[in-house]
C-alpha positions as CSV (number, residue, x, y, z in Angstrom):
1,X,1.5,159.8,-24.1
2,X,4.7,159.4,-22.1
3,X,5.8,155.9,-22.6
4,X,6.5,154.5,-18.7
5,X,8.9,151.9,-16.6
6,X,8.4,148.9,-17.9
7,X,7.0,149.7,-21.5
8,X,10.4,151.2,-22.3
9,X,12.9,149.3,-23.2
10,X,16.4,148.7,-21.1
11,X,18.1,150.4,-24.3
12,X,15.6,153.2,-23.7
13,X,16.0,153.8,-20.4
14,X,19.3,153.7,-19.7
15,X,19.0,156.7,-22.5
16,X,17.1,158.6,-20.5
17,X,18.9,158.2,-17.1
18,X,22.1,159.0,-19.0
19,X,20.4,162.1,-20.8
20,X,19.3,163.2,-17.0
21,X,22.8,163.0,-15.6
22,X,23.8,165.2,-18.1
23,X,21.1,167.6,-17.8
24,X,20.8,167.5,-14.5
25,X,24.5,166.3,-13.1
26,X,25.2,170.0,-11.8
27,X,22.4,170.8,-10.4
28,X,22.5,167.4,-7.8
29,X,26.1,167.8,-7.0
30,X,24.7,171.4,-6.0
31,X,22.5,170.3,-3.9
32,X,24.6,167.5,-2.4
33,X,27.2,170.3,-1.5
34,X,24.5,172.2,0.4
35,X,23.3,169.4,2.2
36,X,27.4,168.5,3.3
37,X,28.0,172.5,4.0
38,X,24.1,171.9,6.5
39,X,25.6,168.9,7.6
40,X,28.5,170.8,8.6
41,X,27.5,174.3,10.2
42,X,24.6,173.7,11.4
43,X,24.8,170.2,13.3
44,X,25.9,170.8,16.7
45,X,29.2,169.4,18.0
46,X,28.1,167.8,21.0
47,X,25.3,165.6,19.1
48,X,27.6,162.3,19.3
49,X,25.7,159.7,18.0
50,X,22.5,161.8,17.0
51,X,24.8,164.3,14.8
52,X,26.1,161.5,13.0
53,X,22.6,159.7,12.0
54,X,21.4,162.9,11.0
55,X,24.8,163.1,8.9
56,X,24.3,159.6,7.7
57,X,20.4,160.2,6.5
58,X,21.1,163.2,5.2
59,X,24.0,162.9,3.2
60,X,23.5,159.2,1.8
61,X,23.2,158.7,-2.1
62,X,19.8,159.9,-3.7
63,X,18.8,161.4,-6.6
64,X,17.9,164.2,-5.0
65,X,14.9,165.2,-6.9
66,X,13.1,167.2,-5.1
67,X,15.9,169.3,-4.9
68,X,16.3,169.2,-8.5
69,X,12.8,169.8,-9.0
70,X,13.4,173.1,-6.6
71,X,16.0,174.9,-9.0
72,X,14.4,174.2,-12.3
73,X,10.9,175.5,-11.3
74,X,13.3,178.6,-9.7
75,X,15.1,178.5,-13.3
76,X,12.0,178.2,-15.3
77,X,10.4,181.0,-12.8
78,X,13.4,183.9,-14.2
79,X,15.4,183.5,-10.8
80,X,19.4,183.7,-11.6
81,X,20.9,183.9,-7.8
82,X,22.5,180.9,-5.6
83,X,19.2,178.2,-5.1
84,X,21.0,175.3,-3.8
85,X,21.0,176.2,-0.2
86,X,17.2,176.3,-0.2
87,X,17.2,173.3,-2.1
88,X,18.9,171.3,0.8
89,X,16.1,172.5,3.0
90,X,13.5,170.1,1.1
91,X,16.1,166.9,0.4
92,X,16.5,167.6,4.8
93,X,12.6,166.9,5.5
94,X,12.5,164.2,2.6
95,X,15.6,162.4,4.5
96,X,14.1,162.5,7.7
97,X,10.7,161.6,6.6
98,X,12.7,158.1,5.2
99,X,14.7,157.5,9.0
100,X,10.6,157.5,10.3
101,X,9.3,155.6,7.6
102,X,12.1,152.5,7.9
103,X,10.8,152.3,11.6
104,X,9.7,149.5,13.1
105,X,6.1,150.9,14.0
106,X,6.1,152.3,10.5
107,X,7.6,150.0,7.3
108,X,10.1,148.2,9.8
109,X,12.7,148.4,7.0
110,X,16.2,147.5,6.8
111,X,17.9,149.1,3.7
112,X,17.6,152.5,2.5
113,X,19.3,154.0,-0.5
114,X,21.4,150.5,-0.9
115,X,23.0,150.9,2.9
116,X,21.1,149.8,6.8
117,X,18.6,151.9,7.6
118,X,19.4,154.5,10.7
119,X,17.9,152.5,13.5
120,X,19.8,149.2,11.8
121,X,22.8,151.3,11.8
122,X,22.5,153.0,15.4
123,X,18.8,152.2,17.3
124,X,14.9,152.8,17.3
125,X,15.3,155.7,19.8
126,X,18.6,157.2,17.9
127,X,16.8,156.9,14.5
128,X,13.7,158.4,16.3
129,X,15.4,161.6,17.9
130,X,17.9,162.5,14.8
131,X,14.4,162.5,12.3
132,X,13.0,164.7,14.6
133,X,15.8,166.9,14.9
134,X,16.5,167.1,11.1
135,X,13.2,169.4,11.0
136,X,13.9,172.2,12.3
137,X,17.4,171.7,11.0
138,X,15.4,172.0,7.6
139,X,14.0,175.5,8.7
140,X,17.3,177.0,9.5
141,X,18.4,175.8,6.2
142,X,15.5,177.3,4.5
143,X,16.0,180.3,6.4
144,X,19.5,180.7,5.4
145,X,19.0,179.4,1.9
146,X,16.3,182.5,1.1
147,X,18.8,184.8,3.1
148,X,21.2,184.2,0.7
149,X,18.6,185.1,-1.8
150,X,17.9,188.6,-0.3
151,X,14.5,187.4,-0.1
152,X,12.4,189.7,2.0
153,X,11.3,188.6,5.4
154,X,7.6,187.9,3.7
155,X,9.3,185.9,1.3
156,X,11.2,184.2,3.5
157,X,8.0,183.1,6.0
158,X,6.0,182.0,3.1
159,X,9.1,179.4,1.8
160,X,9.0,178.1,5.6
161,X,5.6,178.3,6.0
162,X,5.0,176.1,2.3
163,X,7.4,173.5,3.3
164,X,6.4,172.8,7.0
165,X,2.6,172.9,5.6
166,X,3.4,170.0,3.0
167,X,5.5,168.5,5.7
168,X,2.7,168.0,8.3
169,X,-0.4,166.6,9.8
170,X,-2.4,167.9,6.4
171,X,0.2,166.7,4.0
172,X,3.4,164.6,3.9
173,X,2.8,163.2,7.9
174,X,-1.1,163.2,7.2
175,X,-0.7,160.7,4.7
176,X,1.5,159.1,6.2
177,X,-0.3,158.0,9.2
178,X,-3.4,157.1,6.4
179,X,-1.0,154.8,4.5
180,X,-0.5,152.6,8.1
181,X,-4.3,151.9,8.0
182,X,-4.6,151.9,4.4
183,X,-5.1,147.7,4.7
184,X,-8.7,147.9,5.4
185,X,-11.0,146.0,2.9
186,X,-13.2,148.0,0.6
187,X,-10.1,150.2,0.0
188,X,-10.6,152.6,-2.9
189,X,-8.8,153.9,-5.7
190,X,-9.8,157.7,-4.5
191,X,-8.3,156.7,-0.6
192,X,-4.9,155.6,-2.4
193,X,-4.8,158.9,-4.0
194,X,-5.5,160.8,-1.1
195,X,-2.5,158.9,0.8
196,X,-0.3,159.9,-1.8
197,X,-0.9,162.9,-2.5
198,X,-0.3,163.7,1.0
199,X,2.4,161.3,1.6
200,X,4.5,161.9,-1.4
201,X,2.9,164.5,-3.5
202,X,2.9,167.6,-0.7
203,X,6.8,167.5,-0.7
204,X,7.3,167.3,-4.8
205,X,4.4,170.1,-5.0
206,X,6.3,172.1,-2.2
207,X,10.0,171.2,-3.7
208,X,8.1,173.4,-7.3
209,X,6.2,176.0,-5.4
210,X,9.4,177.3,-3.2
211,X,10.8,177.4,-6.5
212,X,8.5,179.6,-7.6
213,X,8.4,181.8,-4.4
214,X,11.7,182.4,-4.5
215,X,11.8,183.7,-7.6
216,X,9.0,185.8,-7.1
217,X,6.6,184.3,-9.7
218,X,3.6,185.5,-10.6
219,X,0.4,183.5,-9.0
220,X,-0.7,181.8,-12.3
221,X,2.7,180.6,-12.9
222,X,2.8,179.4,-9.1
223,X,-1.1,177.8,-9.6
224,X,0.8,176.5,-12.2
225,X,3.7,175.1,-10.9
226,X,1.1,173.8,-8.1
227,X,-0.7,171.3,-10.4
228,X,2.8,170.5,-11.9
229,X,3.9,169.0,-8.7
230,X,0.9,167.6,-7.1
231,X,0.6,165.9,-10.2
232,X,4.6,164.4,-10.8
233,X,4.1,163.6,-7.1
234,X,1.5,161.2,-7.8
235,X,3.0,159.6,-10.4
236,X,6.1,159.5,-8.6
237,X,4.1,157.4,-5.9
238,X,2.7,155.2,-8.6
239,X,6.1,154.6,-10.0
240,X,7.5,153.6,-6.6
241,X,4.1,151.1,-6.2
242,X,5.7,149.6,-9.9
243,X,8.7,149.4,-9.3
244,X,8.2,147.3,-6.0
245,X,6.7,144.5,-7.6
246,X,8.9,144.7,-10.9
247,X,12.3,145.4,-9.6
248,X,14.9,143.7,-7.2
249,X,16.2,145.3,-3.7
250,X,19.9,146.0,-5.7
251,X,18.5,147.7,-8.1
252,X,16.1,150.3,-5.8
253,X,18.6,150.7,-3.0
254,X,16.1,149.2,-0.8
255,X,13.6,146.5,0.4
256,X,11.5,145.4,-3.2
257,X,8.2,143.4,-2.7
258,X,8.0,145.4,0.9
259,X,4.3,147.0,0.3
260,X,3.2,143.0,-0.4
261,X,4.8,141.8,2.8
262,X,3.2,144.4,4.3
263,X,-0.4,143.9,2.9
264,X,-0.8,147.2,1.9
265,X,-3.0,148.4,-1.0
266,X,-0.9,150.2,-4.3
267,X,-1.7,151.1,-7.5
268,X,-0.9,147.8,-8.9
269,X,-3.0,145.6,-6.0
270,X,-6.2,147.9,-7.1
271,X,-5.0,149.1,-11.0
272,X,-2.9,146.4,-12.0
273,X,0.2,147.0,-13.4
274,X,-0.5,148.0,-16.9
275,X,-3.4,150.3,-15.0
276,X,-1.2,151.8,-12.7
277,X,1.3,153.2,-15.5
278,X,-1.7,154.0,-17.5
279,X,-2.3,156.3,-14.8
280,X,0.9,157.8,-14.4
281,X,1.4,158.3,-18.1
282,X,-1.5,160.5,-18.0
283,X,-0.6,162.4,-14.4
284,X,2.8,163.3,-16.8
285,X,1.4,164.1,-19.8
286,X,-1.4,167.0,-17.6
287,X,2.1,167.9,-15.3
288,X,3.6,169.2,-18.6
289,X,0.3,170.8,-20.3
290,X,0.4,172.7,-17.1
291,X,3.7,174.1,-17.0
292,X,3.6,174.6,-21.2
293,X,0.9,176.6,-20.9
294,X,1.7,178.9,-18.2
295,X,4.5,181.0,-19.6
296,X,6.8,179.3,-17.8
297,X,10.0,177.7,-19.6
298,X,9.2,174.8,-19.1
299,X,11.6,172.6,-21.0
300,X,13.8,171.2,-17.7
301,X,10.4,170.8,-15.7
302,X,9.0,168.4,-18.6
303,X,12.6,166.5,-18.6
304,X,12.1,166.0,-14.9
305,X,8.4,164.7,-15.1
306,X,9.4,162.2,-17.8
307,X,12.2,160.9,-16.0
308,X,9.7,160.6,-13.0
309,X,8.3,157.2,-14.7
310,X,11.4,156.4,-16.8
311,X,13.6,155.6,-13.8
312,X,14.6,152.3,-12.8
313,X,14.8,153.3,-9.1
C-alpha cells in the first residue's frame, strides 16, 4: 500500500520530490521547451493581448505531468524518436482548461500556479477568447508533434481524435460542467467519481494512451495503459481535494480552502480525510498492477503514480 500526502512524513516527502526531479528533471524541461518553441511558431503575430495570455497560461510554472506522463508511457511502450512536441499538445489543453476554470462563472479564482489568474492579469472576455484559442493551437501541436514522429496519417487522427475526445463534452468539459452543480444534497460518492473522472481523469488517461499510440503499442498494453491513467487521474483528483483542506495558498501555487468557499462536495466532505487517501492509496496501488502486468516497462510509470499522492502541490 502506497503510503499518501499527509501520512508521509515532511523528511519523506521532500525525498520523493527530490527523487522525481532527478528522474524526471529532463523530461519537463523537454516539454517546457516545446511548449516555448508552440508558443513561438505557432501564436500569430497580430494576437496583441490574446497572444500574450495564451503565452502567459501556457508557459507559467507547472509540473507538467501530464506531459511527463506522455513520454514515459511512449518510453515504457518501446518508442525511441523526439516525444516532446506531442507532449506540449496535452500541457496546451490542460492550460487552457485552468484560464476557464479560474473564471468567474466557473471557480472565480484569483491565483494560479503562484501568479493572477489570466482574467486577473488581462479580463473575463481576454481570458475567455485566449482558452478557446489554445485548442485548436493544441491540435496543430499534436499534428506537428506526431509529424515529427513519422506517424502515419491514421496514427496521427487517432492521437487528435484521443485528446479532443478526453478534452470534451464526454470527458474533461463533461465533468466539468457536472462539478458546477455538484452542490446538490444527496450527493454521492459514485457522482464525485464520475466528475473526476471526466474532469481530471480523461486528460491523465489521454496524456498515457497518446503515449502508447505513438509508439504503436499493442491494444493490451494500450487497455493497459487505459486503466493506468484513468486510475492515477482519480487519485490525482483526490489528492488535489486533500491538499485543499491540508495545505496553504503558497504552498499549492493557488487559492487553498477554495472547494469549501465554494460549497462543493470532495472526497474529504463525503470520505473524510483519512478515507479519501485510503482511496487514493488503492487507485495507486491497481494503476501499477496494471502496467506491471502488461509487459510494459513499467518502472517510470509506477514512479509517476506514487508521486501522484506524494506531492505537496
Amino acid at each position: 500500500m502506497v503510503t499518501a500526502l499527509q501520512s508521509t512524513s515532511s523528511v519523506e516527502v521532500d525525498s520523493t520530490l527530490a527523487s522525481f526531479e532527478r528522474e524526471f528533471g529532463s523530461e519537463r524541461r523537454d516539454v517546457s521547451a516545446a511548449l516555448e518553441e508552440c508558443a513561438a511558431n505557432l501564436i500569430p503575430p497580430g494576437w496583441s493581448d490574446l497572444g500574450d495570455a495564451a503565452r502567459y497560461a501556457m508557459l507559467g510554472p507547472g509540473k507538467r505531468i501530464r506531459g511527463v506522463l506522455l513520454i514515459a508511457a511512449y518510453r515504457a511502450a518501446g518508442g525511441r524518436g523526439d516525444i516532446a512536441p506531442l507532449a506540449a499538445a496535452v500541457e496546451i489543453v490542460h492550460a487552457y482548461s485552468l484560464v476557464h476554470d479560474d473564471l468567474p462563472c466557473m471557480d472565480d479564482d484569483d491565483l494560479r500556479r503562484g501568479r493572477p489568474t489570466v482574467h486577473r492579469k488581462w479580463d473575463v472576455r481576454t481570458a475567455t477568447v485566449a482558452g478557446v484559442a489554445m485548442v485548436p493551437l493544441a491540435v496543430r501541436a499534436a499534428l506537428l508533434g506526431a509529424a515529427r514522429l513519422d506517424l502515419s496519417s491514421a496514427a496521427s487522427g487517432a492521437i487528435v481524435a484521443e485528446l479532443m475526445r478526453a478534452s470534451g463534452g464526454g470527458g474533461m468539459i463533461g465533468g466539468q460542467l457536472l462539478d458546477l452543480e455538484s452542490h446538490a444534497a444527496g450527493f454521492s460518492l459514485t457522482d464525485l467519481e464520475r466528475i473526476h473522472r471526466g474532469k481530471t481523469g480523461e486528460l491523465i488517461a489521454a496524456s498515457v494512451m497518446i503515449g502508447g499510440l505513438a509508439a504503436g503499442a499493442r491494444d493490451s498494453q494500450l487497455d493497459a495503459l487505459a486503466r493506468y491513467g484513468y486510475d492515477i487521474g482519480l487519485a490525482f483528483q483526490i489528492a488535489d481535494d486533500v491538499l485543499d483542506v491540508t495545505s496553504t495558498s503558497d504552498r499549492l501555487g493557488k487559492t487553498a480552502g477554495r472547494d469549501a468557499a465554494l460549497g462543493k462536495q470532495t472526497y474529504p466532505s463525503l470520505l473524510g480525510v483519512q478515507g479519501a487517501l485510503d482511496r487514493a492509496s488503492a487507485l495507486i496501488d491497481d494503476a501499477c498492477e496494471s502496467v506491471k502486468t502488461s509487459g510494459l516497462a513499467s518502472d517510470r510509470l509506477q514512479q509517476l503514480a506514487k508521486f501522484v499522492i506524494l506531492r505537496e502541490s
